[in-house]
PDBQT receptor file of N, H, CA, C and O in Angstrom, charges set to zero:
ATOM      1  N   UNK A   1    -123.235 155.839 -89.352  1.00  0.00    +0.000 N 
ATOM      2  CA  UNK A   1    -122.585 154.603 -89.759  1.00  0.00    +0.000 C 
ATOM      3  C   UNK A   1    -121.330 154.402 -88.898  1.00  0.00    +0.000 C 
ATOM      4  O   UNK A   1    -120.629 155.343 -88.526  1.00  0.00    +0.000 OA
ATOM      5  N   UNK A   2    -121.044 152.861 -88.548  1.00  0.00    +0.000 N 
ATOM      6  H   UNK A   2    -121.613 152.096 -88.851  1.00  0.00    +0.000 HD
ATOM      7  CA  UNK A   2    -120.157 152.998 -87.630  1.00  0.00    +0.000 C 
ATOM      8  C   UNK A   2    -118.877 152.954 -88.238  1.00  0.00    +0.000 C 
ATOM      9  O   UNK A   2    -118.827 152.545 -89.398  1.00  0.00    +0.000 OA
ATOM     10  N   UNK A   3    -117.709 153.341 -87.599  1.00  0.00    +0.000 N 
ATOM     11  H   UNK A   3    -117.749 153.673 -86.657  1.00  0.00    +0.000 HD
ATOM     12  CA  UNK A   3    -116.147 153.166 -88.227  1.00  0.00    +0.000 C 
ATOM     13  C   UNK A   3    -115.976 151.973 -88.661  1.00  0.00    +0.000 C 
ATOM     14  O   UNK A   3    -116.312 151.151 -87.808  1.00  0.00    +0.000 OA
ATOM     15  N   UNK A   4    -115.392 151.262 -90.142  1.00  0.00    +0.000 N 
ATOM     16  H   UNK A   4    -115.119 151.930 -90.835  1.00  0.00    +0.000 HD
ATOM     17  CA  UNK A   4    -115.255 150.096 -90.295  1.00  0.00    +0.000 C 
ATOM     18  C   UNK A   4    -114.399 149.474 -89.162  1.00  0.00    +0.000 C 
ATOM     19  O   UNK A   4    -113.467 149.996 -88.550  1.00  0.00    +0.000 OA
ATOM     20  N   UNK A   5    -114.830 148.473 -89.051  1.00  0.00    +0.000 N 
ATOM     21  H   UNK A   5    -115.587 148.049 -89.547  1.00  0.00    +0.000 HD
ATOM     22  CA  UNK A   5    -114.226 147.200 -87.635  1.00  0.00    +0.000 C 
ATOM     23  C   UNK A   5    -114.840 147.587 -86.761  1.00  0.00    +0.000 C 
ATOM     24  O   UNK A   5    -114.300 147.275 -85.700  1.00  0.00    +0.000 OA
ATOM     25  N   UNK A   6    -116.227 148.430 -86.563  1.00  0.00    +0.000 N 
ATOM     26  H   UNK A   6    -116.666 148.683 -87.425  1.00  0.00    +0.000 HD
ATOM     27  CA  UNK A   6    -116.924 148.566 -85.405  1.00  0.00    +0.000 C 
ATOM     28  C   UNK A   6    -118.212 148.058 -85.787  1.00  0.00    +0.000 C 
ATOM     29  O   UNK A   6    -118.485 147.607 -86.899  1.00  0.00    +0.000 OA
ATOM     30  N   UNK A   7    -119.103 148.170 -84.662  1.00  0.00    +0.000 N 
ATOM     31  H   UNK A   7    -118.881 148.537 -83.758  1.00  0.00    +0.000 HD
ATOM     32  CA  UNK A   7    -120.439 148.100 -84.659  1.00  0.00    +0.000 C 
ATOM     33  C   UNK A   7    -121.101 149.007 -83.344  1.00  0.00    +0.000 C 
ATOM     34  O   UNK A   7    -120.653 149.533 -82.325  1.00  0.00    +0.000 OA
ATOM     35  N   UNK A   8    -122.162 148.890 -83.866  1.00  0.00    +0.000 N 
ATOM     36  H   UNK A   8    -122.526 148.463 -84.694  1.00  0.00    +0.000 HD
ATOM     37  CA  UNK A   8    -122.989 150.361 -82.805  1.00  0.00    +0.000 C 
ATOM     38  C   UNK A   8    -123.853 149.661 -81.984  1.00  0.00    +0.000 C 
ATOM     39  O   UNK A   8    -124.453 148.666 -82.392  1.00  0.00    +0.000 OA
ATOM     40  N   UNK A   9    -123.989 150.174 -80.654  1.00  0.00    +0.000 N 
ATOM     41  H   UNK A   9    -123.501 150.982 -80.323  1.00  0.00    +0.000 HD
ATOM     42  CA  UNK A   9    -124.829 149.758 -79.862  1.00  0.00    +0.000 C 
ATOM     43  C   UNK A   9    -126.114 150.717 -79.372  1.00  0.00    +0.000 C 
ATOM     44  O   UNK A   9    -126.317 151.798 -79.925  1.00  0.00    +0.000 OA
ATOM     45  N   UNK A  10    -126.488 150.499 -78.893  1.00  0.00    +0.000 N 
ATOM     46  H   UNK A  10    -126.323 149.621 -78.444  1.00  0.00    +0.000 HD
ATOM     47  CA  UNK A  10    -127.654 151.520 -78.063  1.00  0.00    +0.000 C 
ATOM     48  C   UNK A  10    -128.086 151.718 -76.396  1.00  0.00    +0.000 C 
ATOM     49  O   UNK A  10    -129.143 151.252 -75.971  1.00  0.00    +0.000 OA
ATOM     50  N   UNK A  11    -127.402 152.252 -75.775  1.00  0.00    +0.000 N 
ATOM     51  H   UNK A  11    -126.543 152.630 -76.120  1.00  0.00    +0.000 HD
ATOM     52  CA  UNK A  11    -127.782 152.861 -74.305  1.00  0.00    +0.000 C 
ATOM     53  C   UNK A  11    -128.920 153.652 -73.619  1.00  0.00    +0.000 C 
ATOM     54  O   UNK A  11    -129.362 154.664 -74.163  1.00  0.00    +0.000 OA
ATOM     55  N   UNK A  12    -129.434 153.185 -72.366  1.00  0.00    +0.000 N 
ATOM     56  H   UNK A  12    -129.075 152.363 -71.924  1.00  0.00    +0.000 HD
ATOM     57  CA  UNK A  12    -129.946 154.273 -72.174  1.00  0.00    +0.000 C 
ATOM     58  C   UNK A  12    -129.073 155.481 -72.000  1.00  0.00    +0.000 C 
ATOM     59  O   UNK A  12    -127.883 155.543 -71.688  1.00  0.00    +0.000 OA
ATOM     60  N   UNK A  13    -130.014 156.507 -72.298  1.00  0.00    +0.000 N 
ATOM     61  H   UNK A  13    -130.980 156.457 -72.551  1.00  0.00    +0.000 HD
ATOM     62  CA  UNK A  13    -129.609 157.904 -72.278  1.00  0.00    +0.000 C 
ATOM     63  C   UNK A  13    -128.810 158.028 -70.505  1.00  0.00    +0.000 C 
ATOM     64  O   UNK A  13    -127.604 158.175 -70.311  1.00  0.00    +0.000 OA
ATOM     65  N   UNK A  14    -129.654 157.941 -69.649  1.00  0.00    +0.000 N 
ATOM     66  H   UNK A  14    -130.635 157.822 -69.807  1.00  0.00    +0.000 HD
ATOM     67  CA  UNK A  14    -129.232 157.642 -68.104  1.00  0.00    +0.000 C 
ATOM     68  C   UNK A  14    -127.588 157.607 -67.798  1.00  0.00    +0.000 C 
ATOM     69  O   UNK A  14    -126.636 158.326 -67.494  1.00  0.00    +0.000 OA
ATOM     70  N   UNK A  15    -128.049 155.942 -68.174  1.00  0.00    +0.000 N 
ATOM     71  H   UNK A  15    -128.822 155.358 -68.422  1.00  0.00    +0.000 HD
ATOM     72  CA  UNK A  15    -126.671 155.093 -68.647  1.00  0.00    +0.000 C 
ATOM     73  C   UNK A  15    -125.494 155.868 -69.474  1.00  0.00    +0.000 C 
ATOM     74  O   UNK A  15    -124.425 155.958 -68.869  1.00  0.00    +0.000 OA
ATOM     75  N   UNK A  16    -125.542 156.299 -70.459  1.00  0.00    +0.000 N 
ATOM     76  H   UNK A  16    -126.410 156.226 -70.950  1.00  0.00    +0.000 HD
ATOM     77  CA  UNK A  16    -124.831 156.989 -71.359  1.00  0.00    +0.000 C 
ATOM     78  C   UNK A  16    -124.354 158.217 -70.565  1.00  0.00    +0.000 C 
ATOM     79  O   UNK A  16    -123.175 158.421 -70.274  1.00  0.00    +0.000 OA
ATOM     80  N   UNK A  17    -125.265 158.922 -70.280  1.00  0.00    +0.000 N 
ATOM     81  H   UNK A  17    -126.223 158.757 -70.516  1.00  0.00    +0.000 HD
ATOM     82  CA  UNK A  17    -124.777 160.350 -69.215  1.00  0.00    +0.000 C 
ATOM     83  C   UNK A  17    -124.167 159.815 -67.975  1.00  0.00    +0.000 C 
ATOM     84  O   UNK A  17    -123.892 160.692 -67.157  1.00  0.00    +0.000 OA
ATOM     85  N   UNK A  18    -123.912 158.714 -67.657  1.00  0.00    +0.000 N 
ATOM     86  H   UNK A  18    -124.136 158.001 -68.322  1.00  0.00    +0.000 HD
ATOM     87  CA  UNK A  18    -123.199 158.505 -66.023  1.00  0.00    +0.000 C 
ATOM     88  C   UNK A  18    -122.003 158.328 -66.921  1.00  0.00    +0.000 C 
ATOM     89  O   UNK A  18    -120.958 158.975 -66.859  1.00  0.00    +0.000 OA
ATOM     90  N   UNK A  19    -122.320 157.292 -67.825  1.00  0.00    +0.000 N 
ATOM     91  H   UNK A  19    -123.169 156.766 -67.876  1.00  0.00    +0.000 HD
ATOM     92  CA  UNK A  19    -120.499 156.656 -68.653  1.00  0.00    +0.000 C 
ATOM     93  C   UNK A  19    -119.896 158.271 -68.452  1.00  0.00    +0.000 C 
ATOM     94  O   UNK A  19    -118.977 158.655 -67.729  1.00  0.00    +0.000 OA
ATOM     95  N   UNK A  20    -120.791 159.059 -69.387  1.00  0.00    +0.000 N 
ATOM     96  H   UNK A  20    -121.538 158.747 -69.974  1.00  0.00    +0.000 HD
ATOM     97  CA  UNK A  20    -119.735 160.043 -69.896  1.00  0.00    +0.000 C 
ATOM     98  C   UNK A  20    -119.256 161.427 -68.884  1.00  0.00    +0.000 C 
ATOM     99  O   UNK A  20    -118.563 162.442 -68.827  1.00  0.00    +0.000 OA
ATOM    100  N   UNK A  21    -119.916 160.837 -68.399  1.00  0.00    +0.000 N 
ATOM    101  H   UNK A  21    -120.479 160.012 -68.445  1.00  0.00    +0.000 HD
ATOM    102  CA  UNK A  21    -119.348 162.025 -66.750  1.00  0.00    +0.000 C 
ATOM    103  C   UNK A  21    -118.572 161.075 -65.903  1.00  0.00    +0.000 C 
ATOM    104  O   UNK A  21    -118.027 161.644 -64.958  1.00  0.00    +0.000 OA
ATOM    105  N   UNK A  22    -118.360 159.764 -65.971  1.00  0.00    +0.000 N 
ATOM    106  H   UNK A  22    -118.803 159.301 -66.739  1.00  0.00    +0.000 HD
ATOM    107  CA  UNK A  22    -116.818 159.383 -65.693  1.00  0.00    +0.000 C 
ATOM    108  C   UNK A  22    -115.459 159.399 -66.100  1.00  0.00    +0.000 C 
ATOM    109  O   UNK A  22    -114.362 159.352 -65.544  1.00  0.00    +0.000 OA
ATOM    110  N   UNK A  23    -116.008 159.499 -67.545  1.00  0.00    +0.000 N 
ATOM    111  H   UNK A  23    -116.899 159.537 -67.997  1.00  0.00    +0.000 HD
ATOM    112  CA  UNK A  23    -114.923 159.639 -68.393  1.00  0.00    +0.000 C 
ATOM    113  C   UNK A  23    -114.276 160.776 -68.330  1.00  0.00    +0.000 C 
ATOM    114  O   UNK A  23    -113.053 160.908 -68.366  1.00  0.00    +0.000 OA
ATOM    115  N   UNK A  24    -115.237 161.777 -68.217  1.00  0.00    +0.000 N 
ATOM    116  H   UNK A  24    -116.230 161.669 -68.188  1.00  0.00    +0.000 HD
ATOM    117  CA  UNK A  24    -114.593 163.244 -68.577  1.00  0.00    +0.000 C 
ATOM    118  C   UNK A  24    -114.612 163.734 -66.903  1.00  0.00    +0.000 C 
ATOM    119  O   UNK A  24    -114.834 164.945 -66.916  1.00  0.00    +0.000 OA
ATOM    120  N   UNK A  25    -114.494 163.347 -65.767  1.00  0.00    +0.000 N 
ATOM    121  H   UNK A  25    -114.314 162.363 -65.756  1.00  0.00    +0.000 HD
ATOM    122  CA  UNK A  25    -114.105 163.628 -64.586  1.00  0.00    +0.000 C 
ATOM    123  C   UNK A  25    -113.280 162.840 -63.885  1.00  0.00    +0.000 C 
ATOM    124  O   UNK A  25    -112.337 163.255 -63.211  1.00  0.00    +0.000 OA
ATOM    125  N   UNK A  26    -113.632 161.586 -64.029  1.00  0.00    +0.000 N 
ATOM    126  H   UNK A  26    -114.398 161.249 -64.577  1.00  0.00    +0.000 HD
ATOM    127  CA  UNK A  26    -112.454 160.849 -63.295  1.00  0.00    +0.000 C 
ATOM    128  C   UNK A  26    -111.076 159.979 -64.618  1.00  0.00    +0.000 C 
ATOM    129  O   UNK A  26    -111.140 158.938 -65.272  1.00  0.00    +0.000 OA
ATOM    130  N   UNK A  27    -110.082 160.962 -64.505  1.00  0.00    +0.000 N 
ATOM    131  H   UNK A  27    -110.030 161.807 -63.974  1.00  0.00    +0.000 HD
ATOM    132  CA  UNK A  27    -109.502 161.099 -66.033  1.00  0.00    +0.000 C 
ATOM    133  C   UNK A  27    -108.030 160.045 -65.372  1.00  0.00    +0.000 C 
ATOM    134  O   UNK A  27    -107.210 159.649 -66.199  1.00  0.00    +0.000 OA
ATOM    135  N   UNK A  28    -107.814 159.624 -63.611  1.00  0.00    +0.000 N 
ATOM    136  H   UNK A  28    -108.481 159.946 -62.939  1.00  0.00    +0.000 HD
ATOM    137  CA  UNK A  28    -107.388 159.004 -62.903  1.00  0.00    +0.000 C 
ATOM    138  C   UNK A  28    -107.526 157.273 -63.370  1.00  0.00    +0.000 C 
ATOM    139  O   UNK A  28    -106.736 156.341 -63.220  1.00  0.00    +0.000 OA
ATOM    140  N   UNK A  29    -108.421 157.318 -63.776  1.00  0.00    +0.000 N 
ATOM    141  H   UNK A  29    -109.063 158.075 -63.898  1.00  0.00    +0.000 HD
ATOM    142  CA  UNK A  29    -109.500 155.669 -64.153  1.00  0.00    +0.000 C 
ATOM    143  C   UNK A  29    -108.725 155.221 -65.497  1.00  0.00    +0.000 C 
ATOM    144  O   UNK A  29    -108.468 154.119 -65.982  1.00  0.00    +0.000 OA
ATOM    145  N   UNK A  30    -108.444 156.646 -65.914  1.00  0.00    +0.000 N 
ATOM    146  H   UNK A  30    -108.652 157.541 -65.519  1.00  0.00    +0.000 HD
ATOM    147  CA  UNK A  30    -107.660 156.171 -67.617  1.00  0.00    +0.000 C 
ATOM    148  C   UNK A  30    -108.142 155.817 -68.902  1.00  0.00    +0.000 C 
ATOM    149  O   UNK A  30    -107.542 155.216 -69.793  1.00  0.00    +0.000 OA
ATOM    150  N   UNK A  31    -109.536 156.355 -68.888  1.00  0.00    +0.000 N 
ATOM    151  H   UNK A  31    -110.023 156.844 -68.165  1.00  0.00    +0.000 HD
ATOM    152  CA  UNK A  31    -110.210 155.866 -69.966  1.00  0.00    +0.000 C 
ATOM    153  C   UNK A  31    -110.110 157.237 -71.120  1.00  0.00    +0.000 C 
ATOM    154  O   UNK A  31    -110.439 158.376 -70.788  1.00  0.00    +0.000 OA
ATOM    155  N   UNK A  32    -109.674 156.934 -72.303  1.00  0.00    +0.000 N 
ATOM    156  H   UNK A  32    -109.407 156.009 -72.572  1.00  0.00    +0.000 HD
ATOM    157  CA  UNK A  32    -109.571 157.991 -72.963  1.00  0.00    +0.000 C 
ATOM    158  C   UNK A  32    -111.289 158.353 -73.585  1.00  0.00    +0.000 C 
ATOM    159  O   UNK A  32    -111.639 159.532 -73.633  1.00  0.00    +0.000 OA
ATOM    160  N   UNK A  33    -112.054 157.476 -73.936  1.00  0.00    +0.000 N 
ATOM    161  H   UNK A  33    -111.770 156.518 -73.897  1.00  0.00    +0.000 HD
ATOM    162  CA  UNK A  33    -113.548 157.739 -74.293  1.00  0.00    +0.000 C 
ATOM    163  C   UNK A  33    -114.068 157.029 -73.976  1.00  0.00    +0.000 C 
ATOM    164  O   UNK A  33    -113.541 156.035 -73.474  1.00  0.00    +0.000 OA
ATOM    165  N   UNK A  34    -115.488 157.182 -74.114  1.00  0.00    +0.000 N 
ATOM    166  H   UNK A  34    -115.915 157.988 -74.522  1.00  0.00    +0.000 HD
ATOM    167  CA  UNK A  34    -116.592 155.944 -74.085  1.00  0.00    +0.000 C 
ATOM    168  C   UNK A  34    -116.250 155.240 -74.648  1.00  0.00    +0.000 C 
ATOM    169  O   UNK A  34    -115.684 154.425 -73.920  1.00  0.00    +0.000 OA
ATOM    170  N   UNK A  35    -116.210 154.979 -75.568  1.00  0.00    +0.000 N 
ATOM    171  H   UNK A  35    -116.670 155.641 -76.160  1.00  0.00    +0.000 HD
ATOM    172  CA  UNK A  35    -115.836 153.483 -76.455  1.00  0.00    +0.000 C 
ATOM    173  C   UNK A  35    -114.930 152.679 -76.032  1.00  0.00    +0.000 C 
ATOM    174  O   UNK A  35    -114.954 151.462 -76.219  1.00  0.00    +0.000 OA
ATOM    175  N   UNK A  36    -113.720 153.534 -75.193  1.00  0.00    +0.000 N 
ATOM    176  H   UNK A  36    -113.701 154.523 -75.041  1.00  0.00    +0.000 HD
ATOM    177  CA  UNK A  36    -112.699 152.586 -74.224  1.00  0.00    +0.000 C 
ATOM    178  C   UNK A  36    -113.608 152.168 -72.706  1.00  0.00    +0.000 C 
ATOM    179  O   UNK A  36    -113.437 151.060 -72.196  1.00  0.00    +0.000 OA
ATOM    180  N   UNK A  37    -114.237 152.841 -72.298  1.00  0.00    +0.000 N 
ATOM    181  H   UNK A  37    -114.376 153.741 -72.712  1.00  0.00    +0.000 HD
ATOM    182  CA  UNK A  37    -114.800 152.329 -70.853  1.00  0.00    +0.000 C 
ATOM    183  C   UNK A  37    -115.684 151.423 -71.273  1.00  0.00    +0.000 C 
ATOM    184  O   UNK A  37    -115.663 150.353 -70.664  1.00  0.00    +0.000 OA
ATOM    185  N   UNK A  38    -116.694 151.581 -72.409  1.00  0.00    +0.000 N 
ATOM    186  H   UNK A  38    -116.711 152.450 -72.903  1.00  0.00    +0.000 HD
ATOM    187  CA  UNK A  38    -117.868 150.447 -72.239  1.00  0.00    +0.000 C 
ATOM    188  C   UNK A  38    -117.323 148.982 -73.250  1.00  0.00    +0.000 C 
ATOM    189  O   UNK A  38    -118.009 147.976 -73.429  1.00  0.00    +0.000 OA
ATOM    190  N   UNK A  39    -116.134 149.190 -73.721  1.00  0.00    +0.000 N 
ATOM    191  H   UNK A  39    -115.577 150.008 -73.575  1.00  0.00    +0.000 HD
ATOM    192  CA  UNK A  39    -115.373 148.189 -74.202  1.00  0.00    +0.000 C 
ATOM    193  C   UNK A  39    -115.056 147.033 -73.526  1.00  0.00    +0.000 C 
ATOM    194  O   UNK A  39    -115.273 145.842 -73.746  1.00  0.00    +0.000 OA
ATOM    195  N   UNK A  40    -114.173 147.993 -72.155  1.00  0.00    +0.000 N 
ATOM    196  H   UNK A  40    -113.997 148.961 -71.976  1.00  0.00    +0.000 HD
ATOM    197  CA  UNK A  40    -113.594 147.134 -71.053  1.00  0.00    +0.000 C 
ATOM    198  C   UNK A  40    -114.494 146.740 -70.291  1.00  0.00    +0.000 C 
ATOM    199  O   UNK A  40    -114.332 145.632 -69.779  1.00  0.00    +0.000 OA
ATOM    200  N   UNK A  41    -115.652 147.468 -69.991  1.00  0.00    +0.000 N 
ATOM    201  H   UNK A  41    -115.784 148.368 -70.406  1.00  0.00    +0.000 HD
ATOM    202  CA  UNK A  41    -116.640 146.693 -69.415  1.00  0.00    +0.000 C 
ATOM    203  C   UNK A  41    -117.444 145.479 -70.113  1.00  0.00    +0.000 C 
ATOM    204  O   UNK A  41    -117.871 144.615 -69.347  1.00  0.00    +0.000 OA
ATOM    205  N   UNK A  42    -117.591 145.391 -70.939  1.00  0.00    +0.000 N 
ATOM    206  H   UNK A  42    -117.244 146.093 -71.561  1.00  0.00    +0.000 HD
ATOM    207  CA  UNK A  42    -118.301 144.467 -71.502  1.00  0.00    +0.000 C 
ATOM    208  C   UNK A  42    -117.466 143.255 -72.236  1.00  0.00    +0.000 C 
ATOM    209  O   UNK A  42    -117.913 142.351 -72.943  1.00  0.00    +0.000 OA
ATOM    210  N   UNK A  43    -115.514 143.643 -71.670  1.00  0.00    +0.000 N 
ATOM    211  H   UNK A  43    -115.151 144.376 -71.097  1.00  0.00    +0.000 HD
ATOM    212  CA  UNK A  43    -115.164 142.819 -71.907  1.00  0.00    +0.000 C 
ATOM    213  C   UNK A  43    -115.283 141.742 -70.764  1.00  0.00    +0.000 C 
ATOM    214  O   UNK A  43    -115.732 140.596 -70.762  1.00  0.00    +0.000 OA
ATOM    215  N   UNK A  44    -114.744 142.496 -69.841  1.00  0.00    +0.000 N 
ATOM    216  H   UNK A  44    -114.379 143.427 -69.842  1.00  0.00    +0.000 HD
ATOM    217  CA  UNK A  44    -114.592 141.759 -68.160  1.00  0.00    +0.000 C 
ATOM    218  C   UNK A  44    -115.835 141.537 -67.809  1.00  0.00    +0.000 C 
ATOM    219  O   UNK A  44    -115.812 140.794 -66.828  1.00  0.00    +0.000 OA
ATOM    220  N   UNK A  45    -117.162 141.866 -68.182  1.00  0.00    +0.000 N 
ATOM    221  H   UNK A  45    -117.180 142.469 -68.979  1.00  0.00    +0.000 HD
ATOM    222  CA  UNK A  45    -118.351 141.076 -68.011  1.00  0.00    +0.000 C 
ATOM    223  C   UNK A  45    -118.383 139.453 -69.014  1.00  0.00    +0.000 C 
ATOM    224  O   UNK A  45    -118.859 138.385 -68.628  1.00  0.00    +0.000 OA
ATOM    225  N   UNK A  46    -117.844 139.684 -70.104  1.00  0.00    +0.000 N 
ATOM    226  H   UNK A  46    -117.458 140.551 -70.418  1.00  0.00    +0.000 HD
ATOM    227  CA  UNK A  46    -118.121 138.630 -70.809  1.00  0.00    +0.000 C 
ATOM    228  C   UNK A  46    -117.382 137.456 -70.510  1.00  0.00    +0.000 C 
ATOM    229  O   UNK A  46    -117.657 136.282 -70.759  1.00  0.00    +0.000 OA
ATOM    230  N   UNK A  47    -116.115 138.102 -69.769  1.00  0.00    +0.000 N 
ATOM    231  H   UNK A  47    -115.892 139.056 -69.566  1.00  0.00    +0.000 HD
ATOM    232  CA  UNK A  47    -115.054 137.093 -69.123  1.00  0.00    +0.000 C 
ATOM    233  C   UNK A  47    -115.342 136.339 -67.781  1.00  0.00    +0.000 C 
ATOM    234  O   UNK A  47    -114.634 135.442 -67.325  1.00  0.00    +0.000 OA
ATOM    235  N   UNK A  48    -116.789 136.968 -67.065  1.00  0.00    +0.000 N 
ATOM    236  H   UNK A  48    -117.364 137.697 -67.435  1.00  0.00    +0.000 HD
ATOM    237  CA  UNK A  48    -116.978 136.854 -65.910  1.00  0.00    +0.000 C 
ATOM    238  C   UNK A  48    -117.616 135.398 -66.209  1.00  0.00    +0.000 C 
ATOM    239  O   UNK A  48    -117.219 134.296 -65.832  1.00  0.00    +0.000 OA
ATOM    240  N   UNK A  49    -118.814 135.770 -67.067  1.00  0.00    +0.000 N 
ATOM    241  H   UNK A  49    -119.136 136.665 -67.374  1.00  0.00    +0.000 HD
ATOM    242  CA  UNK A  49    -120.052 134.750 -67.497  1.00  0.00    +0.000 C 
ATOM    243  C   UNK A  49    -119.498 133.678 -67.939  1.00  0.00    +0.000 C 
ATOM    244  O   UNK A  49    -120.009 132.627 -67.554  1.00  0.00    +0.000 OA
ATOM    245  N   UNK A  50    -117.963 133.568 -69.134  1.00  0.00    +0.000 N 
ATOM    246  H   UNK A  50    -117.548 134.422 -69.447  1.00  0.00    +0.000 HD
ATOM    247  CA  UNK A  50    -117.233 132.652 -69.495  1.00  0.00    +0.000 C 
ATOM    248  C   UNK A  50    -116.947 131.767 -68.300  1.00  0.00    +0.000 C 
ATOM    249  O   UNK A  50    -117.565 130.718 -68.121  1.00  0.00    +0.000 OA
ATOM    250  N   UNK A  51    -116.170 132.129 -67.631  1.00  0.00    +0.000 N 
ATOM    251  H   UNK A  51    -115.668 132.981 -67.777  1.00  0.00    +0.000 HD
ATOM    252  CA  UNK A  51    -115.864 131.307 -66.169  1.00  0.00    +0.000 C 
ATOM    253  C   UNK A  51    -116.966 130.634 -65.439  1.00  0.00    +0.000 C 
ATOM    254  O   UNK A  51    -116.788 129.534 -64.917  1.00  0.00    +0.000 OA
ATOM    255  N   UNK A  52    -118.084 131.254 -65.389  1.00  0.00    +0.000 N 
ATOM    256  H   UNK A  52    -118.229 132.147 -65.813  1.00  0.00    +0.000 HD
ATOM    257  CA  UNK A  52    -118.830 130.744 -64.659  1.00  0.00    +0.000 C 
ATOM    258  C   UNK A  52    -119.854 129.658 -65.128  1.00  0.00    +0.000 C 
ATOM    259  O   UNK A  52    -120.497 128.807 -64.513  1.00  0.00    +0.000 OA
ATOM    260  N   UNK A  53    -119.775 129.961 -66.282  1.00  0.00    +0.000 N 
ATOM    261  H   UNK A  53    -119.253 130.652 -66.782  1.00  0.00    +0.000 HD
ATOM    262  CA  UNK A  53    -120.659 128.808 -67.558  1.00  0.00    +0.000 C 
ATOM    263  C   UNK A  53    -119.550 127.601 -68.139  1.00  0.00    +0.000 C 
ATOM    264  O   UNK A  53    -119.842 126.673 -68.893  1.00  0.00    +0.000 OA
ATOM    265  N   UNK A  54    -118.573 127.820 -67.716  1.00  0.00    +0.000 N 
ATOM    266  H   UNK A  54    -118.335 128.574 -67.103  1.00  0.00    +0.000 HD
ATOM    267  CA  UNK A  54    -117.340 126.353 -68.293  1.00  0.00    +0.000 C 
ATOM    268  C   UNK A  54    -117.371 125.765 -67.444  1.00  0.00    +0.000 C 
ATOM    269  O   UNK A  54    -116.455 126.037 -66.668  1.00  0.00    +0.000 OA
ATOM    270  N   UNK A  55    -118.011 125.006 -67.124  1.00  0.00    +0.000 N 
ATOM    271  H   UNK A  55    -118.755 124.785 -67.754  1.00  0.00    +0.000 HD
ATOM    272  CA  UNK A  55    -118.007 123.653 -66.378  1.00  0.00    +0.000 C 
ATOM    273  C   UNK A  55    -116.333 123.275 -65.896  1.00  0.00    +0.000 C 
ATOM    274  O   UNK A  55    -115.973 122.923 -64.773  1.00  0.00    +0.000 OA
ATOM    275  N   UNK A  56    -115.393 123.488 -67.231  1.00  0.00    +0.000 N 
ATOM    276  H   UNK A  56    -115.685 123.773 -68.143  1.00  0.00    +0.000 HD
ATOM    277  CA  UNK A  56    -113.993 123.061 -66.509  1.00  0.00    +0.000 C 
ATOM    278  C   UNK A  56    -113.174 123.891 -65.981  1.00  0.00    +0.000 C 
ATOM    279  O   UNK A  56    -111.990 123.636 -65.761  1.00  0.00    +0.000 OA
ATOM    280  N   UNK A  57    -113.817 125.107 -65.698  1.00  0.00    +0.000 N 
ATOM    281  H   UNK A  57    -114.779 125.314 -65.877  1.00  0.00    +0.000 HD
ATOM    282  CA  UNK A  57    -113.247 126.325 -64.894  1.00  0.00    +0.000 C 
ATOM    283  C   UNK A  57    -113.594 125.988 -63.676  1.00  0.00    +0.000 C 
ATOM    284  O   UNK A  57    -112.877 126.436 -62.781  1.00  0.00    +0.000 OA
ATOM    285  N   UNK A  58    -114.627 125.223 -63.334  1.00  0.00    +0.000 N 
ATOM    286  H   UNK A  58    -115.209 124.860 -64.061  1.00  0.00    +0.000 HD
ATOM    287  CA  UNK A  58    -115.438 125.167 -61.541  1.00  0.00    +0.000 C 
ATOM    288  C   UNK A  58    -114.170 123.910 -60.487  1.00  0.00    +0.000 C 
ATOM    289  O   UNK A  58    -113.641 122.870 -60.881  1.00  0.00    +0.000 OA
ATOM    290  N   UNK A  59    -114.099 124.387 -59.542  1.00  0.00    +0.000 N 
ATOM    291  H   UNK A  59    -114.528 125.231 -59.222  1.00  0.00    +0.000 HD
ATOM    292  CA  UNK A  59    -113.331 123.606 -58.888  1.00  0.00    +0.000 C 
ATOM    293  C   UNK A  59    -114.731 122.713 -58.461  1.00  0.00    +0.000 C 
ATOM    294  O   UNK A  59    -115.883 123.141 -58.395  1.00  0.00    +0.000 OA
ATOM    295  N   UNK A  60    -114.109 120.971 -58.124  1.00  0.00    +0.000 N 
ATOM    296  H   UNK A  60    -113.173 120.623 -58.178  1.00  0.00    +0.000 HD
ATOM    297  CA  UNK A  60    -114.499 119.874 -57.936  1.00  0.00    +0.000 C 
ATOM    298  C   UNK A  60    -114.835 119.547 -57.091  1.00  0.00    +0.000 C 
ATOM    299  O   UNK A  60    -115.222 118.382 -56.990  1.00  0.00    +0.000 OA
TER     300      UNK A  60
């Protein structure tokens, strides 16, 4: 069950073993866990798609 104010996702295993051998080797990057790296990633992805889908973000 996840921590209240969370929700759970599902990775590949692959996927999951690269996250977590960045985390716990490149400690330079600043991510204290998974849950902080695939956070920020999927924030700055969602921010990417935002921009590019608002029509009043596109220059004219």
């Amino acid at each position: 069950m996840p921590v209240k104010g969370y929700d759970s996702v599902n990775l590949p295993s692959g996927l999951y073993s690269k996250v977590k051998a960045l985390v716990k080797t490149r400690v330079d990057m600043g991510y204290r866990s998974i849950t902080e790296f695939v956070a920020e990633a999927v924030r700055k992805r969602t921010e990417e798609i935002e921009k590019t889908n608002n029509p009043a973000s596109q220059p004219e």
